[in-house]
N, C-alpha and C positions, 0 to 999 in steps of 0.2 A: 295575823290580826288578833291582837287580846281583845276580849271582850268582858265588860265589867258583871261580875255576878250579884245582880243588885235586887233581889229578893230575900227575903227571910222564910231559910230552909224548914220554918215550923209549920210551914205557909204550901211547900212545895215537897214531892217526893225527890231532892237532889240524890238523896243515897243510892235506889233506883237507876238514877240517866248515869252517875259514873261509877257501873257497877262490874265492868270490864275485867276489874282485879282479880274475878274469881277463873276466871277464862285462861288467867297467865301460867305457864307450864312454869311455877315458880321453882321445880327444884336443877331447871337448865336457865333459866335468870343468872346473867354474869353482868361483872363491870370491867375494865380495865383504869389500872391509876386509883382505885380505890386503896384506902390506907389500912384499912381491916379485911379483910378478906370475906366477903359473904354477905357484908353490913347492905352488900345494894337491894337484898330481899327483904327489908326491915320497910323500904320507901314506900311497898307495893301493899296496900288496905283499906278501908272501908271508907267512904267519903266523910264519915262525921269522926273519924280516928286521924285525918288528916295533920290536925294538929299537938297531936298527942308525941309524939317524938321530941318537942321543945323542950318538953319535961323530963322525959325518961331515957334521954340520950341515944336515943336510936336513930340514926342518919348514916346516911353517905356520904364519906367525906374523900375527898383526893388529896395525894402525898403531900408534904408540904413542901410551898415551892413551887409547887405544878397547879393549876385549879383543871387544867382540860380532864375530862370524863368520858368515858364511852359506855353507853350501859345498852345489852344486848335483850330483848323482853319476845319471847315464841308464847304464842297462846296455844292453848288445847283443842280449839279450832278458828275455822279463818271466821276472823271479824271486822267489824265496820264501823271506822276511826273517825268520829266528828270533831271531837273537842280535848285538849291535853291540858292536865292541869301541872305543873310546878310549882313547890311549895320548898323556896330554900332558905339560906340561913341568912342573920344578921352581919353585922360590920363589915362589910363588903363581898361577903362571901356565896353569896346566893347567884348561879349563870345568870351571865346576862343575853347569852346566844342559845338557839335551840335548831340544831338540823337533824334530821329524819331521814332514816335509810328503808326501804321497805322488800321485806323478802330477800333479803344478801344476809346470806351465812361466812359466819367469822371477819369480819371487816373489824382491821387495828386502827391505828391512830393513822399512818401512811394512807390507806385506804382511803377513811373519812375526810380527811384532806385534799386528796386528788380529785375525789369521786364527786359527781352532781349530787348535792342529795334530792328528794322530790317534794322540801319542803324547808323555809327555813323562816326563823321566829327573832325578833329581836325583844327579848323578855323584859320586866319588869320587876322588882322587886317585890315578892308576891309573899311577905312572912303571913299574911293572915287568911291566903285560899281564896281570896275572891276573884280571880281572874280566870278565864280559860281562854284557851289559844284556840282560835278555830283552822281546821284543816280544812283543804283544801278536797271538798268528801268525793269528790270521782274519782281522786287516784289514792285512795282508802280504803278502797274497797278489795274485800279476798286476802286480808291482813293475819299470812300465817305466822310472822315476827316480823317485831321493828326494832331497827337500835337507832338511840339516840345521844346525837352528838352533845356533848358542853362544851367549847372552845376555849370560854374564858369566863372570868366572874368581872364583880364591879370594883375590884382593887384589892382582894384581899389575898393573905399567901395560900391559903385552899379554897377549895368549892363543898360547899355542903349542901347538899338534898333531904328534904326532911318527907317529901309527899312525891308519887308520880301517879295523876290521876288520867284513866281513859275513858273517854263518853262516846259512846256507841250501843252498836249490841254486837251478836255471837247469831252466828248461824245454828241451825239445829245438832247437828251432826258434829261429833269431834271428829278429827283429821284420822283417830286409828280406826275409827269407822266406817270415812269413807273407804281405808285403804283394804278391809275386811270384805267392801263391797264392792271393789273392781276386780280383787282376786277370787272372790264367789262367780262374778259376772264369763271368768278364762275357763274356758274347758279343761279339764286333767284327764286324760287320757285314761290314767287305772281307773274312773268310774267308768267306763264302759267299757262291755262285754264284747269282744272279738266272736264272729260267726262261728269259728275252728273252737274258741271257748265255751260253746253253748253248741257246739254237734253241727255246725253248717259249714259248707263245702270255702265257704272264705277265710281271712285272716286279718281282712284288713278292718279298720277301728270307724264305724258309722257315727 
């Protein structure tokens, strides 16, 4: 479901609600079918720089020829996904489809094809940001990466991405800290002292 963003952000903290971008483990951020190699890190930034890449060439574009996209996004810890924003290009180039994979490591294009996703958007042409997609928020939740699909554009020989915005929040904890706190949580044996180690008639580990 798009839903129209029909406030004036002078008015509103927007920058705030789609502030997710700081949460993306941007330097494991991939794409596949991208025509530059890396350009898909360029999408991911601040809600009021959304449309900043019109000007300065900074976008995601796929091969030419091809518009389908795959872009793969882990955050630095799990988060909870309300609303997506897409912000693509002109003359027919901008997705017109959006599906959503959640929690699947390395899915290609065969994958994304076969595979159910847990969410799927029939987009709009959004050159000026005011649209967000709403998810579907129960099955959004504990969101330690999502990749998303582009199938196709509205007719033109590539797809280009100029924004990819997430509205949510972030949990407290980055994910290396929960993992610091389950292996704090495991017993290790050499912290403790054997009876036989300290003079008593045992050996075995209390």
């Amino acid at each position: 479901m798009a839903c129209l963003h029909d406030h004036s952000c002078e008015d509103h903290d927007c920058s705030s609600n789609w502030s997710l971008y700081k949460h993306i483990d941007l330097s494991k951020v991939s794409a596949l079918n991208e025509a530059s190699p890396g350009s898909v890190k360029s999408v991911f930034k601040a809600w009021e720089h959304r449309l900043i890449s019109e000007s300065d060439g900074e976008h995601l574009e796929s091969n030419e020829g091809d518009p389908e996209l795959l872009v793969f996004i882990p955050f630095t810890s799990d988060v909870k996904i309300k609303g997506i924003s897409i912000v693509g290009g002109t003359d027919g180039t901008s997705p017109s489809k959006m599906r959503a994979f959640i929690n699947r490591d390395g899915i290609d294009f065969s994958d994304a094809q076969s595979m159910q996703a847990i969410q799927e958007w029939d987009l709009v042409e959004n050159n000026q940001g005011v649209l967000e997609y709403q998810t579907r928020y129960s099955k959004f939740q504990s969101v330690a990466n999502i990749t998303l699909h582009f199938p196709d554009n509205f007719g033109g020989d590539i797809t280009k991405i100029h924004y990819i915005g997430f509205k949510g929040e972030a949990t407290q904890l980055k994910r290396d800290a929960v993992v610091n706190i389950v292996y704090e949580l495991m017993p290790n044996p050499s912290d403790h002292k054997t009876r036989a180690e300290t003079g008593g008639g045992f050996s075995h580990v209390e």
